[in-house]
C-alpha positions in Angstrom: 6.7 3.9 41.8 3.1 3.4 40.2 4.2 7.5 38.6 6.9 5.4 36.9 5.0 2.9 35.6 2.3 4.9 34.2 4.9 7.5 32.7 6.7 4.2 30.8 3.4 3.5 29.5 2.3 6.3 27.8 6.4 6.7 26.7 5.8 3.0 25.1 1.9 4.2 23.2 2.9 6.9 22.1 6.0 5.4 20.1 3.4 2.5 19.3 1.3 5.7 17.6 3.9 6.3 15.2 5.9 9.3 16.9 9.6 9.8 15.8 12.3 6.8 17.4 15.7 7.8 17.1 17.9 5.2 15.1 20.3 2.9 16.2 23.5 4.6 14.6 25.3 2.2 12.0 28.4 0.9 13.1 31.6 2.4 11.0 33.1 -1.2 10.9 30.0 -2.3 9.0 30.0 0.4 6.5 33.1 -1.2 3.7 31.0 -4.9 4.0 27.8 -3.3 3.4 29.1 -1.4 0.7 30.6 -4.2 -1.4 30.2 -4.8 -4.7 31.6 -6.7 -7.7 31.9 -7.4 -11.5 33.3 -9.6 -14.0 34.8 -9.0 -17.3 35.4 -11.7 -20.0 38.3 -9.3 -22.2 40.3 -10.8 -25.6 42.9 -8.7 -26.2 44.9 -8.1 -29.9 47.9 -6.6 -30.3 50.2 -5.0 -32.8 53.6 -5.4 -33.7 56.5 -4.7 -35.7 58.7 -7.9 -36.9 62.1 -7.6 -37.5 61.6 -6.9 -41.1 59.6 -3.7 -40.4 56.1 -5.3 -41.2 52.9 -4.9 -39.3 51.9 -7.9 -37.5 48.2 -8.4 -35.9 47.3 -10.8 -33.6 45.4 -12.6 -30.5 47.4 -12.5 -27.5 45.2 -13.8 -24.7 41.2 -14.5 -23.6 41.3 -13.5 -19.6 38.1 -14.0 -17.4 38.9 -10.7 -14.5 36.7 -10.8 -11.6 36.5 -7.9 -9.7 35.7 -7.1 -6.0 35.7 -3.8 -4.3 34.5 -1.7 -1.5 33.3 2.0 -0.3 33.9 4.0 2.3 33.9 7.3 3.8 30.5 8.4 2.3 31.7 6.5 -1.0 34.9 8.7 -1.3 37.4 5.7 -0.8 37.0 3.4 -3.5 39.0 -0.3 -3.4 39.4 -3.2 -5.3 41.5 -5.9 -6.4 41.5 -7.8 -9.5 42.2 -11.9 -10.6 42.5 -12.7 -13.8 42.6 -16.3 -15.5 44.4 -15.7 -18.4 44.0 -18.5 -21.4 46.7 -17.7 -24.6 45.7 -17.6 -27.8 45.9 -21.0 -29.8 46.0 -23.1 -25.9 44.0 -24.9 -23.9 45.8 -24.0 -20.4 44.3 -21.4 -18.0 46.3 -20.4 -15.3 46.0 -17.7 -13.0 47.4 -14.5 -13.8 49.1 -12.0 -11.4 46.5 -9.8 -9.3 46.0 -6.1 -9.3 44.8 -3.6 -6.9 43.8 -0.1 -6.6 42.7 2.5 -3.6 41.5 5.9 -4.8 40.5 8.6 -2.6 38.1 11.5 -3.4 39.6 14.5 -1.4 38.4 17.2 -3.1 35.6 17.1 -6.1 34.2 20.6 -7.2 31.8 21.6 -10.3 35.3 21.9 -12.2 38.4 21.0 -10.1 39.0 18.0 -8.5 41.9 16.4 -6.8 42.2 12.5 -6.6 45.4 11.0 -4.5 45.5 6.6 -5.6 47.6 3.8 -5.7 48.1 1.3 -7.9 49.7 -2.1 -8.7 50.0 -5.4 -8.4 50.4 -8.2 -5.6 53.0 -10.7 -4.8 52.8 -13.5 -7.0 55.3 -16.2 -8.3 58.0 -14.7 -6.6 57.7 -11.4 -8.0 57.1 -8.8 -5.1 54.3 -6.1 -4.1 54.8 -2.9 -6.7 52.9 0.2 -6.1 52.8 3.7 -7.6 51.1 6.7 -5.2 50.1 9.5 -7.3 47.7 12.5 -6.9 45.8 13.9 -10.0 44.4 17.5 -10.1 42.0 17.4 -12.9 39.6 20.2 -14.7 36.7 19.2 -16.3 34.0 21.1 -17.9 30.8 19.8 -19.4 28.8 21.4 -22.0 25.1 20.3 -23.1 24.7 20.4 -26.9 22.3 20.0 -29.5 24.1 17.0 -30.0 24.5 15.5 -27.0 27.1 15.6 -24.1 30.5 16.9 -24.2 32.9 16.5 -21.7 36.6 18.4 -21.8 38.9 17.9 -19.3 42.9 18.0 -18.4 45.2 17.6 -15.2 48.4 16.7 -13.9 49.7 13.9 -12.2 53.1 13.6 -9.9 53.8 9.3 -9.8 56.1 7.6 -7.7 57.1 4.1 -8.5 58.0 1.5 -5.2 57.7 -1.4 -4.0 58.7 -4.4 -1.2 61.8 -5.2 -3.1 64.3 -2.8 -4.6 64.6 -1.8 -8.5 67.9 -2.4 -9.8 70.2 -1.0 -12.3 73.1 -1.4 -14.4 76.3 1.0 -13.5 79.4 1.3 -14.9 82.5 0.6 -13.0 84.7 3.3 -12.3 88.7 3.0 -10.9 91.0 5.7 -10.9 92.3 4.8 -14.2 89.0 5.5 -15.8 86.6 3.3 -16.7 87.2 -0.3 -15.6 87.2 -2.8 -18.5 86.3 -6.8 -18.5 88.7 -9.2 -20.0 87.1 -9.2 -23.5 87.6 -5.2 -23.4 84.1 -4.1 -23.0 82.9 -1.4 -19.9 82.7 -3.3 -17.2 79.4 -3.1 -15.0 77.8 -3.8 -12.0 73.9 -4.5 -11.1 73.1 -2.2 -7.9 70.1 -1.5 -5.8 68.6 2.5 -6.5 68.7 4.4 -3.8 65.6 5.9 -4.5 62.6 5.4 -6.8 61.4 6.5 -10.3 59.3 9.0 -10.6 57.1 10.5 -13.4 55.0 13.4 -14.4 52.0 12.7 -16.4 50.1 15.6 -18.4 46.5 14.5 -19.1 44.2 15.3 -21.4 41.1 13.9 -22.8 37.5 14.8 -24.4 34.1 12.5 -24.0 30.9 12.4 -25.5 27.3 11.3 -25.2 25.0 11.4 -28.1 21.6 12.4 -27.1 20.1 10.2 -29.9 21.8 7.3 -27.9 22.6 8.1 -24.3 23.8 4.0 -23.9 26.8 5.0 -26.0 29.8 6.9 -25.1 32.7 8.0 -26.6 36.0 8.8 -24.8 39.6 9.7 -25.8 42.2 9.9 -23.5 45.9 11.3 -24.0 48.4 10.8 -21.3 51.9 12.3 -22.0 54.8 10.9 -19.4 58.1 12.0 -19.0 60.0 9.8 -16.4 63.3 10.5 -14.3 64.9 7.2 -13.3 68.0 7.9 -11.3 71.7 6.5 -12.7 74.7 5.5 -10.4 78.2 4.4 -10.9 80.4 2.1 -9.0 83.6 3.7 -8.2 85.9 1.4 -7.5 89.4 1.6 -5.0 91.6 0.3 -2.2 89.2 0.5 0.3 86.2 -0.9 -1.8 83.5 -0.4 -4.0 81.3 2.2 -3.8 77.8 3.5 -5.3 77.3 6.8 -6.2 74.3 8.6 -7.8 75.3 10.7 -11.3 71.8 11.8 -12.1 68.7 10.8 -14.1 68.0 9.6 -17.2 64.6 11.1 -18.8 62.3 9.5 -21.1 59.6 10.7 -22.4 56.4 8.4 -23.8 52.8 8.8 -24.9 49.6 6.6 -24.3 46.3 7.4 -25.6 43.6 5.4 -25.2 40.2 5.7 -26.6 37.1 4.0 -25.4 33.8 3.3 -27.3 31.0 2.0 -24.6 27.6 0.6 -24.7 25.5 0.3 -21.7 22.8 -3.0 -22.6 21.0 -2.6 -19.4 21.9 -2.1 -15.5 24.4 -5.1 -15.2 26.1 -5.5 -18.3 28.0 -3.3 -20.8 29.9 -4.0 -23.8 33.4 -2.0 -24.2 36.5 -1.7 -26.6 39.2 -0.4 -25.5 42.6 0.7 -28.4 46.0 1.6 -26.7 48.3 2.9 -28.5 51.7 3.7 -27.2 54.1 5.9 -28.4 57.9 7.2 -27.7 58.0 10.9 -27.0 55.0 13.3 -28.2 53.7 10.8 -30.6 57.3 10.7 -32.0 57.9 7.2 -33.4 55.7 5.1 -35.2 57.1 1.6 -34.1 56.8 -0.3 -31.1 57.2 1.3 -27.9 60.5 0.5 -26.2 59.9 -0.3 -22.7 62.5 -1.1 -20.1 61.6 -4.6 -19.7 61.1 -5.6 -23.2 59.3 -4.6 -26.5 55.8 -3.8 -25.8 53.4 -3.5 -28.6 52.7 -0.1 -29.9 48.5 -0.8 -30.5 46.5 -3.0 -28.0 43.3 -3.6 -28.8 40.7 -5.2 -25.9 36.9 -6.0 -26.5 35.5 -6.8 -23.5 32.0 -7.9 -22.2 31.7 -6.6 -18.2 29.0 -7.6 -16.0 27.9 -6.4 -13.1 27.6 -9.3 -9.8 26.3 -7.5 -6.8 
C-alpha cells in the first residue's frame, strides 16, 4: 500500500512540475453556445418605380432596425442564423415587428477553386402566414488574382432551388368538361384555385466579380449577377359525372435577372458601413420596367444603405 502512495505522489509532482496533462475533451453540445455570435444592422431602404404614366418614381420605403443571432458548428462549417426586423415606414411614426428570416448553410466541400455550398433559406411563421423554405446547393469557382492594383476576385456557379413550405402553394386552373372549356355565367373561362402537387423549382446561373484596392484594403467592391429561370407546374380541372379532377399539363417558365452590387467600408472590427442597389429585371436584362413578380409589382431598383455593427 505505502508503494501506492508514494507512486501517487510523485504522479501528482511531477504534474505540479509542469509535465504535459491531457485535457478534458469539450463537450459537442457546448460547441453551437460557445460559438455564438451576433450583429445588428440599422438599413433605410429606397426604391424605384414606374407609375402608371411611365415616369420614374424615387422614394423611401422603410427604416428597419435587423438584429441578428447566429451560431457555428462542425469546425465552423454549419453556419445559422435568424433575423427580426422592426420595420418603421417612411413618413410614420409606428414600428411594428416585421416577419423573421432564417438561414442554415453548410460548408461541404471548399477547395482553392471549387466549392460546393448546400443552404436553406426563408422565413418563419408569422401573422398567419406559414414556414417557407427554399433548399438549394451552389457549386461555385472562384479565382483570385493579386494585382498591382489590388485584389480581384472572379467567380461563377450554379444553383438547383426548390421552393416549399408548411402550407401548400396554390394556383389558378381552368376548368375543363367534355364540352371544352367550362364558362361562368358572364361568359368568361371559368376557374378553379387548387393546391400544386409539387413545388417550384429554379435554376440560377451565377456570376459575379470583386475587388479590393490595395490603396484602401477597408473598401470593397462587389457585383453580383444572378440569372433565374423558374418552372412552376400548371394544372387543369377536368370536370364530369363522377367529379372534379386535377391534372398536371406542364410548367410554365419564366425567366428573371437580379444583380446586385455592393460597395463596403470596414471602420474598424465591429462596425461597417454598406450600400447595397438591386436591380431586378425580366429575362436577360430584357425589360427596363418594373419587375413583374407573381405576387405583385415589385420595384425594378432597390437601393439599401445600411450601418451593421458587430454585438458579440
Amino acid at each position: 500500500m505505502k508503494k501506492v502512495i508514494v507512486a501517487s505522489l510523485m504522479l501528482a509532482a511531477g504534474s505540479a512540475k509542469g509535465e504535459e496533462v491531457q485535457a478534458t475533451k469539450r463537450a459537442p453540445l457546448m460547441t453551437p453556445v460557445e460559438n455564438l455570435y451576433g450583429h445588428v444592422e440599422a438599413r433605410q431602404t429606397s426604391l424605384r418605380w414606374e407609375n402608371e404614366g411611365g415616369e420614374k418614381q424615387t422614394g423611401i420605403a422603410s427604416y428597419k432596425l435587423i438584429p441578428r443571432i447566429g451560431t457555428k458548428a462542425y469546425s465552423k462549417r454549419l453556419d445559422l442564423w435568424v433575423e427580426s426586423p422592426i420595420v418603421s415606414q417612411a413618413r410614420t411614426s409606428n414600428y411594428q415587428q416585421g416577419r423573421s428570416n432564417y438561414q442554415v448553410t453548410f460548408a461541404a466541400y471548399q477547395g482553392d477553386i471549387l466549392s460546393v455550398t448546400p443552404y436553406s433559406q426563408g422565413y418563419l411563421p408569422y401573422q398567419g402566414a406559414r414556414l417557407e423554405s427554399d433548399f438549394a446547393v451552389t457549386v461555385d469557382a472562384s479565382k483570385s488574382l493579386n494585382l498591382t492594383g489590388g485584389k480581384f476576385t472572379l467567380h461563377g456557379g450554379i444553383e438547383p432551388q426548390v421552393s416549399t413550405g408548411t402550407q401548400a402553394a396554390k394556383s389558378d386552373a381552368p376548368v375543363v368538361s367534355r364540352e371544352g372549356t367550362a364558362l361562368t355565367e358572364d361568359g368568361k373561362a371559368k376557374s378553379q384555385n387548387v393546391e400544386n402537387q409539387e413545388p417550384t423549382t429554379t435554376l440560377e446561373y451565377i456570376a459575379g466579380v470583386a475587388f479590393v484596392p490595395s490603396f484602401a484594403p477597408k473598401v470593397s467592391f462587389s457585383a453580383d449577377a444572378f440569372f433565374d429561370r423558374k418552372y412552376k407546374p400548371t394544372y387543369e380541372v377536368k370536370s364530369d359525372e363522377t367529379g372534379d379532377h386535377t391534372e398536371k399539363t406542364g410548367y410554365v417558365v419564366k425567366d428573371t435577372t437580379l444583380t446586385d452590387v455592393v460597395v463596403a467600408y470596414k471602420a474598424d472590427d465591429l462596425t461597417t458601413i454598406q450600400s447595397l442597389t438591386r436591380i431586378r429585371n425580366d429575362g436577360l436584362y430584357a425589360r427596363g420596367k418594373n419587375y413583374d413578380a407573381e405576387d405583385g409589382r415589385v420595384q425594378q431598383v432597390e437601393q439599401r444603405l445600411s450601418l451593421i455593427h458587430k454585438l458579440f
